[in-house]
mmCIF file of the C-alpha atoms, coordinates in Angstrom:
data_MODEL
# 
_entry.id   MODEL 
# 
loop_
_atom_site.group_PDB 
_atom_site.id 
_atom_site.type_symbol 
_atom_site.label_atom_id 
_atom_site.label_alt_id 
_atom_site.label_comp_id 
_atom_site.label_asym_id 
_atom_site.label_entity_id 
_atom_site.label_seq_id 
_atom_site.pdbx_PDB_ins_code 
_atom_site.Cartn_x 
_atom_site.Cartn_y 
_atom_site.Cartn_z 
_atom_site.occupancy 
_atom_site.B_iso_or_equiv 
_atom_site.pdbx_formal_charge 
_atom_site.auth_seq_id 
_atom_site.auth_comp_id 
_atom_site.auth_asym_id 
_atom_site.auth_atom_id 
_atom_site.pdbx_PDB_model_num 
ATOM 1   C CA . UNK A 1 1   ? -4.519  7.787   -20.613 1.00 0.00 ? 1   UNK A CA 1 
ATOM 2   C CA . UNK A 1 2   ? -5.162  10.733  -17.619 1.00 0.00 ? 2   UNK A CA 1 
ATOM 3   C CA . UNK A 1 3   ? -3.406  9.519   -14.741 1.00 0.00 ? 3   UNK A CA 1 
ATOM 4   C CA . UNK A 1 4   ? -4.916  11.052  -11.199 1.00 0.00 ? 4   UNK A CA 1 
ATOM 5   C CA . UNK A 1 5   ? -2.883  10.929  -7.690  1.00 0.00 ? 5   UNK A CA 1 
ATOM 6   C CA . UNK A 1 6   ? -5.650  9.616   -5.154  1.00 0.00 ? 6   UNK A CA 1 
ATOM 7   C CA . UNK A 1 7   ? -5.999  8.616   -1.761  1.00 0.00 ? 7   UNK A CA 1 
ATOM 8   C CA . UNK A 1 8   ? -7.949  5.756   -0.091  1.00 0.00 ? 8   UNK A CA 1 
ATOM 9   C CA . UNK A 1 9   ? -8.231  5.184   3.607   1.00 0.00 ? 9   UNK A CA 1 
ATOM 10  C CA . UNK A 1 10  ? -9.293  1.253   4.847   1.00 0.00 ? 10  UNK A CA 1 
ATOM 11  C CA . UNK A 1 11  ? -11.118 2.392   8.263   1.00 0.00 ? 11  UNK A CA 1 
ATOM 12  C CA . UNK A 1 12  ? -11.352 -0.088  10.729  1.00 0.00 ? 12  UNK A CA 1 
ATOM 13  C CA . UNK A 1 13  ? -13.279 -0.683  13.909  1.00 0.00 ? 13  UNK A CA 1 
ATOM 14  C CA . UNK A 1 14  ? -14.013 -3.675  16.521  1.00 0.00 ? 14  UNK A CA 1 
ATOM 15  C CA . UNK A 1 15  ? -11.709 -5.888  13.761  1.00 0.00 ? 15  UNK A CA 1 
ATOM 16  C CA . UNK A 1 16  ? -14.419 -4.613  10.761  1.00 0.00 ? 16  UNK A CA 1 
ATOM 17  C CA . UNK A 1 17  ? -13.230 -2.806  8.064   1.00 0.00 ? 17  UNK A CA 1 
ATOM 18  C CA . UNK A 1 18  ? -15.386 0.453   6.218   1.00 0.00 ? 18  UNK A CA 1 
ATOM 19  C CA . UNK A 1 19  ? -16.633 0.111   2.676   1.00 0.00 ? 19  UNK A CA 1 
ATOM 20  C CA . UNK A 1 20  ? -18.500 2.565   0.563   1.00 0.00 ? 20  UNK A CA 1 
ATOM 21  C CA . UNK A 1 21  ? -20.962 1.884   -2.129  1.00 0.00 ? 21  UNK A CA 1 
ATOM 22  C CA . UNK A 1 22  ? -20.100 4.294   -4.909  1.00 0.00 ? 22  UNK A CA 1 
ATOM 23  C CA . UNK A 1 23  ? -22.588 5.499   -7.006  1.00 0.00 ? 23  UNK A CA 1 
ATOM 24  C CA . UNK A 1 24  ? -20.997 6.361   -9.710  1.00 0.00 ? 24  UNK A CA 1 
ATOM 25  C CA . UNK A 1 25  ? -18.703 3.396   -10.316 1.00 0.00 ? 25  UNK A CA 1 
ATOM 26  C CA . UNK A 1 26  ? -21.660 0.593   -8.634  1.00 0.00 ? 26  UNK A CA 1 
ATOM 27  C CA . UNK A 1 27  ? -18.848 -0.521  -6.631  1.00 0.00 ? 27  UNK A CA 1 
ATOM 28  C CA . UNK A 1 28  ? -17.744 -1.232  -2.955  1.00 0.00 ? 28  UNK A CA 1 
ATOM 29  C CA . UNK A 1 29  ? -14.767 0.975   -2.263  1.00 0.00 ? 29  UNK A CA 1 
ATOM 30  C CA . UNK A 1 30  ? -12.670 2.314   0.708   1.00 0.00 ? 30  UNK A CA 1 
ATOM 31  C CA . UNK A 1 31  ? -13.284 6.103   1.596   1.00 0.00 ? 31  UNK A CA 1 
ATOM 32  C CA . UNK A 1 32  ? -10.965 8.016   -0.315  1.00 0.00 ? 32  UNK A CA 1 
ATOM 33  C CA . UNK A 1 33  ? -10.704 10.702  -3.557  1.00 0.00 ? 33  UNK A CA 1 
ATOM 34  C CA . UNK A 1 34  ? -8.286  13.051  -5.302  1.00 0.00 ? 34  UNK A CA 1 
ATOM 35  C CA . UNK A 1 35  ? -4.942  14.942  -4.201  1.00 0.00 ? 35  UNK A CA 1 
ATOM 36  C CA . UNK A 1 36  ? -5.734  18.479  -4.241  1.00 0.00 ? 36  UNK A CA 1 
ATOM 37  C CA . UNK A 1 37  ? -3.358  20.956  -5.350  1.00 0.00 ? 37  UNK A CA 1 
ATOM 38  C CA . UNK A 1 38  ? -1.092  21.932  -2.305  1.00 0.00 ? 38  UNK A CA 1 
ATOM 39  C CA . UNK A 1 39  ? -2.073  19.575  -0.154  1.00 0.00 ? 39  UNK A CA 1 
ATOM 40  C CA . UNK A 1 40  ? -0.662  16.624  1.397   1.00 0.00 ? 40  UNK A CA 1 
ATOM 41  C CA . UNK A 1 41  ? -1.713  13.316  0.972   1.00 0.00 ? 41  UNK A CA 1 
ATOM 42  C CA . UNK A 1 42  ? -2.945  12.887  4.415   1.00 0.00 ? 42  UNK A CA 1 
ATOM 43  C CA . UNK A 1 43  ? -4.338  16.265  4.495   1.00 0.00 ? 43  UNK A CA 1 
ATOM 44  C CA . UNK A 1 44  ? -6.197  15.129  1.352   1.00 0.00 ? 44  UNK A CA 1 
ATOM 45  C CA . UNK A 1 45  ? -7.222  11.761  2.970   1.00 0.00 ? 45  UNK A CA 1 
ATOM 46  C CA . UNK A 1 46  ? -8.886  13.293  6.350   1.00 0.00 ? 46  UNK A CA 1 
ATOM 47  C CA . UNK A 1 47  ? -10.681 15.805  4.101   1.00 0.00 ? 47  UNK A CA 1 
ATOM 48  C CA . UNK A 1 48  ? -11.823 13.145  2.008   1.00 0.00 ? 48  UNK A CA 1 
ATOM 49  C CA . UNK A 1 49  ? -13.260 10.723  4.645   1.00 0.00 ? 49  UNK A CA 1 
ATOM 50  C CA . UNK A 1 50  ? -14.586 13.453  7.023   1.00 0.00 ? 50  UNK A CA 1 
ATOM 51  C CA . UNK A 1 51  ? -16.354 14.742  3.352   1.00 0.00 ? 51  UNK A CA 1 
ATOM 52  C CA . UNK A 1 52  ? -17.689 11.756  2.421   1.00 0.00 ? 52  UNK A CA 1 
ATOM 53  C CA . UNK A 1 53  ? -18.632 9.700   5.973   1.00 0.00 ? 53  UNK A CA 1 
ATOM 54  C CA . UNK A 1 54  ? -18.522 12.694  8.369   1.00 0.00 ? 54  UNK A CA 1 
ATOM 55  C CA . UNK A 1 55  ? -16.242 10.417  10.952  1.00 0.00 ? 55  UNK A CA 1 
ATOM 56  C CA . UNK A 1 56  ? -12.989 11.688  11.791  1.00 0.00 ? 56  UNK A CA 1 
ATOM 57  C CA . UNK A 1 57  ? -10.038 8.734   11.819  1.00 0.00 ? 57  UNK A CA 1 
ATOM 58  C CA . UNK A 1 58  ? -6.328  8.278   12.986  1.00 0.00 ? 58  UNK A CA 1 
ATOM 59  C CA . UNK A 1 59  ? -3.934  7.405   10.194  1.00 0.00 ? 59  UNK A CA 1 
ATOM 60  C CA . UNK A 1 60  ? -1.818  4.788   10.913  1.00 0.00 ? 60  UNK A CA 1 
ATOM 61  C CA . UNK A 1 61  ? 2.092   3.999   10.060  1.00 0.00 ? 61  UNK A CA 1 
ATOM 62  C CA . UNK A 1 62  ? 3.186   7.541   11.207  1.00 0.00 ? 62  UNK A CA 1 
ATOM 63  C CA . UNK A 1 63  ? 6.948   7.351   12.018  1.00 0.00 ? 63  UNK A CA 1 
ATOM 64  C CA . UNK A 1 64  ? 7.681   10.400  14.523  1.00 0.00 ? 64  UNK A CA 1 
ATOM 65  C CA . UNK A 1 65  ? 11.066  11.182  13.189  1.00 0.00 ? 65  UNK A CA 1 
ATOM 66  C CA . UNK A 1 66  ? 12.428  14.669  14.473  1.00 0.00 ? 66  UNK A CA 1 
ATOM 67  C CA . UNK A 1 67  ? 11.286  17.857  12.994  1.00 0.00 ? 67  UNK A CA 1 
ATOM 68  C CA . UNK A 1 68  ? 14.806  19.093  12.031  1.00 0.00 ? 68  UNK A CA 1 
ATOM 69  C CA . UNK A 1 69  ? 16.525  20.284  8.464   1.00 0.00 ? 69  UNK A CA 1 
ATOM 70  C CA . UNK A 1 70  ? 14.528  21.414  6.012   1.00 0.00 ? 70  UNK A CA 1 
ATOM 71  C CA . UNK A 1 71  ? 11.652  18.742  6.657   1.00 0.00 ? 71  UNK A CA 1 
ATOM 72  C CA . UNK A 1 72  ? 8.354   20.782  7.759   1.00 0.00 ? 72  UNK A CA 1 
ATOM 73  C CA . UNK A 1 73  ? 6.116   17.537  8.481   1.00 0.00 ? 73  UNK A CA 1 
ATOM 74  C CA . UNK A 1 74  ? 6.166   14.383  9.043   1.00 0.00 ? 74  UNK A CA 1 
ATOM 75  C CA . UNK A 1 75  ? 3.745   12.247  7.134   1.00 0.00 ? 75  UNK A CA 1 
ATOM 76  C CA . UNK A 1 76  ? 2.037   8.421   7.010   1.00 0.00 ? 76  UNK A CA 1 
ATOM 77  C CA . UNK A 1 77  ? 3.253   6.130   5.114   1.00 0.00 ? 77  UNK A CA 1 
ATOM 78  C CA . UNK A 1 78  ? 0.652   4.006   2.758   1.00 0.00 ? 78  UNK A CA 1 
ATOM 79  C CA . UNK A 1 79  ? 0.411   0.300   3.242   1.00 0.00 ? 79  UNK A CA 1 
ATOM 80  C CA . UNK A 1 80  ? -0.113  -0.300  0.004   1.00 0.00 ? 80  UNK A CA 1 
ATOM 81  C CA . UNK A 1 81  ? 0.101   1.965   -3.903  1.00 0.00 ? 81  UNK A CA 1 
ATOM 82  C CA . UNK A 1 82  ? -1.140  0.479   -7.081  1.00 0.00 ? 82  UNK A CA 1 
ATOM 83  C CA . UNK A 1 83  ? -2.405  1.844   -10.890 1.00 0.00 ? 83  UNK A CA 1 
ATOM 84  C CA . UNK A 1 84  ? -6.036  1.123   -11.332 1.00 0.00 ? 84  UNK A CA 1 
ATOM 85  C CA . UNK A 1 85  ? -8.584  2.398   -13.980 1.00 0.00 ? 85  UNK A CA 1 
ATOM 86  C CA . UNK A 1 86  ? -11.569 3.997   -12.834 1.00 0.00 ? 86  UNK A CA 1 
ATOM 87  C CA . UNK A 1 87  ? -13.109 3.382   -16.589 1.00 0.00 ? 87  UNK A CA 1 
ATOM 88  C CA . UNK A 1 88  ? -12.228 6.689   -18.384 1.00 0.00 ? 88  UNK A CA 1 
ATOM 89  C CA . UNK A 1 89  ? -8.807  7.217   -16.468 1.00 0.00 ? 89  UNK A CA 1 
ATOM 90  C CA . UNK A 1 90  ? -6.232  5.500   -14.331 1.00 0.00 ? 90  UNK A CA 1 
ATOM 91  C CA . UNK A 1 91  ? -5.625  6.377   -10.195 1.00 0.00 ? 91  UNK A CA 1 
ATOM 92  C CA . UNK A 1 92  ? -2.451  6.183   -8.972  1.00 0.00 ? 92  UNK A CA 1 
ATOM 93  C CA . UNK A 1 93  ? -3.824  5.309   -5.070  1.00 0.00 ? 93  UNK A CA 1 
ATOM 94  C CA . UNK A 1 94  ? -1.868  5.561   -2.351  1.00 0.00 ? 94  UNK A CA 1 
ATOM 95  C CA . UNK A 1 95  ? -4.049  3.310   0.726   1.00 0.00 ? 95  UNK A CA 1 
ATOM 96  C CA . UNK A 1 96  ? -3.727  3.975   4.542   1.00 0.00 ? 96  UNK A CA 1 
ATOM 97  C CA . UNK A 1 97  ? -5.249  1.607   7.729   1.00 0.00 ? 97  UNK A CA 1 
ATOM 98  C CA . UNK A 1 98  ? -6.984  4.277   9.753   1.00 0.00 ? 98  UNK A CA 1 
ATOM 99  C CA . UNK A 1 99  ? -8.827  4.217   12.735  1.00 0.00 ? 99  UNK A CA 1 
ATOM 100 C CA . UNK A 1 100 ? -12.280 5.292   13.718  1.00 0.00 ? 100 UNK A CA 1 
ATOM 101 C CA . UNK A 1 101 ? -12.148 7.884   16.238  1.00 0.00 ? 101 UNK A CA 1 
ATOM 102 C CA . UNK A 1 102 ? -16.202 8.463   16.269  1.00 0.00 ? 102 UNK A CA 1 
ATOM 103 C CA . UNK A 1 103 ? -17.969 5.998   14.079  1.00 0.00 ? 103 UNK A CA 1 
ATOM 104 C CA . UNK A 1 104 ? -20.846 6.665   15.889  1.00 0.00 ? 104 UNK A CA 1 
ATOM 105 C CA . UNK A 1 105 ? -21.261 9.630   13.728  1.00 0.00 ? 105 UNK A CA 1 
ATOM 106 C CA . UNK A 1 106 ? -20.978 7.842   10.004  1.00 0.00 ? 106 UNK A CA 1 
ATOM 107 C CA . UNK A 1 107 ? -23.149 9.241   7.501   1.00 0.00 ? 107 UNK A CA 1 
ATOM 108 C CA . UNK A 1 108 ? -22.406 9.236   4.130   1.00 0.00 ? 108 UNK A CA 1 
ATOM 109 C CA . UNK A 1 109 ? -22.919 12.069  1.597   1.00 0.00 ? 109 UNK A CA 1 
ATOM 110 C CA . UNK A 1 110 ? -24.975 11.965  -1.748  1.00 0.00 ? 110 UNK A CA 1 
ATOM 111 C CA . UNK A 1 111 ? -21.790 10.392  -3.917  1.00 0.00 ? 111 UNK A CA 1 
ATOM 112 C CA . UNK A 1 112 ? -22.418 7.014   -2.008  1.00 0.00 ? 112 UNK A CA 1 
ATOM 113 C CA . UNK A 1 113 ? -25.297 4.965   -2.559  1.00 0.00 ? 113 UNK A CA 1 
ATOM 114 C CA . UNK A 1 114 ? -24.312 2.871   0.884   1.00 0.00 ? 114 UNK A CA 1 
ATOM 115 C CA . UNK A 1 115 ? -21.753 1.677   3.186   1.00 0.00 ? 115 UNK A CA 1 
ATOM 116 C CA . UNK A 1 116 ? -21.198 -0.980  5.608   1.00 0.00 ? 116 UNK A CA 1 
ATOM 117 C CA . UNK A 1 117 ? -18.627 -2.831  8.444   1.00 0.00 ? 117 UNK A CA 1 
ATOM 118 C CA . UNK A 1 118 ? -17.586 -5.811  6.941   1.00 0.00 ? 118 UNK A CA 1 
ATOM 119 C CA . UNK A 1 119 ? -16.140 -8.928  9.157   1.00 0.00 ? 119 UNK A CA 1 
ATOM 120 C CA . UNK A 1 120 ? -13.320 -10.893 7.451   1.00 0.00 ? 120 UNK A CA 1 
ATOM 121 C CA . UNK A 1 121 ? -15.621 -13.445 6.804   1.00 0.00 ? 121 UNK A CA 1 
ATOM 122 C CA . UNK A 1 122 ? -17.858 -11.224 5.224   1.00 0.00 ? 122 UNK A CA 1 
ATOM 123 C CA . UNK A 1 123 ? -15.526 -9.973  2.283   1.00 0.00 ? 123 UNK A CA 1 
ATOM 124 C CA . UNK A 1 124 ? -15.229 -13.556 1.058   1.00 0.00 ? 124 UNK A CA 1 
ATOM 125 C CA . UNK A 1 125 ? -19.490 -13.949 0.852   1.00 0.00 ? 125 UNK A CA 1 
ATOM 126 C CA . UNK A 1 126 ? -20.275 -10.369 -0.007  1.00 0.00 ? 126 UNK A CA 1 
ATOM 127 C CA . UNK A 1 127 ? -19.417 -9.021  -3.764  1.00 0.00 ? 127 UNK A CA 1 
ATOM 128 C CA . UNK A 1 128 ? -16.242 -7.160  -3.715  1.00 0.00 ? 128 UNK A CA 1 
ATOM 129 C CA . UNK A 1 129 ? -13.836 -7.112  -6.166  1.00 0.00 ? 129 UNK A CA 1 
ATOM 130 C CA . UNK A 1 130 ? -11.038 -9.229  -5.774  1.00 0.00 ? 130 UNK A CA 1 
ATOM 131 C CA . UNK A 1 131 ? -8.510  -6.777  -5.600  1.00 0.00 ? 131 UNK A CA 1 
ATOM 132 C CA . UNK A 1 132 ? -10.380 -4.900  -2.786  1.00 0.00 ? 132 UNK A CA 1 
ATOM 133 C CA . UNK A 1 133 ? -11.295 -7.836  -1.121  1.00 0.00 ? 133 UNK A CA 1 
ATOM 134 C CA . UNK A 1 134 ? -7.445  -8.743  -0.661  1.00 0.00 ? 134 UNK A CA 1 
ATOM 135 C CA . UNK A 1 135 ? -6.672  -4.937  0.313   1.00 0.00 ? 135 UNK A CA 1 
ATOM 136 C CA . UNK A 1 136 ? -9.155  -5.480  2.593   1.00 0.00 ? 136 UNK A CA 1 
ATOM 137 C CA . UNK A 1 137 ? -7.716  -9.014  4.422   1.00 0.00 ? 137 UNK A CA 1 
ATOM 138 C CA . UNK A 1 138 ? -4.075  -7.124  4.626   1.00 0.00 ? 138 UNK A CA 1 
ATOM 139 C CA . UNK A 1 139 ? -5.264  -4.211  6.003   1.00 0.00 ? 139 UNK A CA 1 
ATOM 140 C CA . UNK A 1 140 ? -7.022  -5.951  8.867   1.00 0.00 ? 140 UNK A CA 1 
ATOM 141 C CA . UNK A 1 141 ? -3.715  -8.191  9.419   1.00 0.00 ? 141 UNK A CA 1 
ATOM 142 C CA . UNK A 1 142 ? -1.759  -4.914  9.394   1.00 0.00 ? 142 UNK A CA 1 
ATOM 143 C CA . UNK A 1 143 ? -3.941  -3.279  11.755  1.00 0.00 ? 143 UNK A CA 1 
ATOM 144 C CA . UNK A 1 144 ? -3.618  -5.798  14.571  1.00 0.00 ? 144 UNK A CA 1 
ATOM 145 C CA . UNK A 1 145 ? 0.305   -4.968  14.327  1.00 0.00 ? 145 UNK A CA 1 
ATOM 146 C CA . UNK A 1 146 ? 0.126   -1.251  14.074  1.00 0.00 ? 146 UNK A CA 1 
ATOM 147 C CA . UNK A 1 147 ? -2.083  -1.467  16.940  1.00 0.00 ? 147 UNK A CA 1 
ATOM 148 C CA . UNK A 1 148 ? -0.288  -3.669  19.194  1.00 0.00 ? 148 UNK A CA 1 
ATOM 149 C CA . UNK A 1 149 ? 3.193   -1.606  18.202  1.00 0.00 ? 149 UNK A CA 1 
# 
């Protein structure tokens, strides 16, 4: 089975996390698509959201380490990387907790049928996949630690 590198961003704001209704799939999602050649995956994951929900984010779990050797960049680190199938081929997704910088200015482009903030409680009444839903309740416990850090 085709095997794509992908990237996935869990945007959160005033302790509610982002989810996107994907047309194609019928599914509630985190922001997020493919690795493009010669780019990063946090190159890949700012293009992504800013392409699909026009908001620009922080990525969180960046480690500042010095600039020295023959590393060029620094990048995040994911919270989370898993195998999933996306019906006719598999993701390998790397996941990030970012931060809204402007939600104000959300608006999602024609490959999403919706999107909404969803509470804690809300992922347990609403229907998300269990796997999401769980990505979901860590990345909101993360998020209070990366922001307090």
């Amino acid at each position: 089975m085709k095997l794509d590198l992908v990237v996935a961003g869990y945007i959160i704001h005033k302790n509610k996390i982002l989810l996107v209704q994907h047309k194609k799939l019928d599914l509630w999602l985190p922001v997020g698509g493919h690795i493009e050649k010669d780019e990063t995956p946090d190159s890949a994951l700012l293009r992504e959201i800013k392409e699909e929900v026009g908001i620009d984010v922080e990525i969180l779990n960046y480690i500042n380490f010095p600039i020295e050797g023959n590393t060029k960049k620094n990048l995040s680190s994911p919270f989370y990387v898993n195998v999933h199938s996306v019906r006719d081929h598999d993701h390998c997704c790397l996941y990030y907790i970012c931060k809204a910088i402007n939600p104000e200015k959300l608006k999602i482009n024609s490959e999403l049928k919706n999107y909404r903030w969803f509470s804690k409680e809300d992922l347990n009444k609403e229907h998300i996949l269990p796997d999401v839903r769980n990505q979901c309740l860590k990345a909101l416990e993360l998020f209070k630690k990366l922001e307090n850090y």
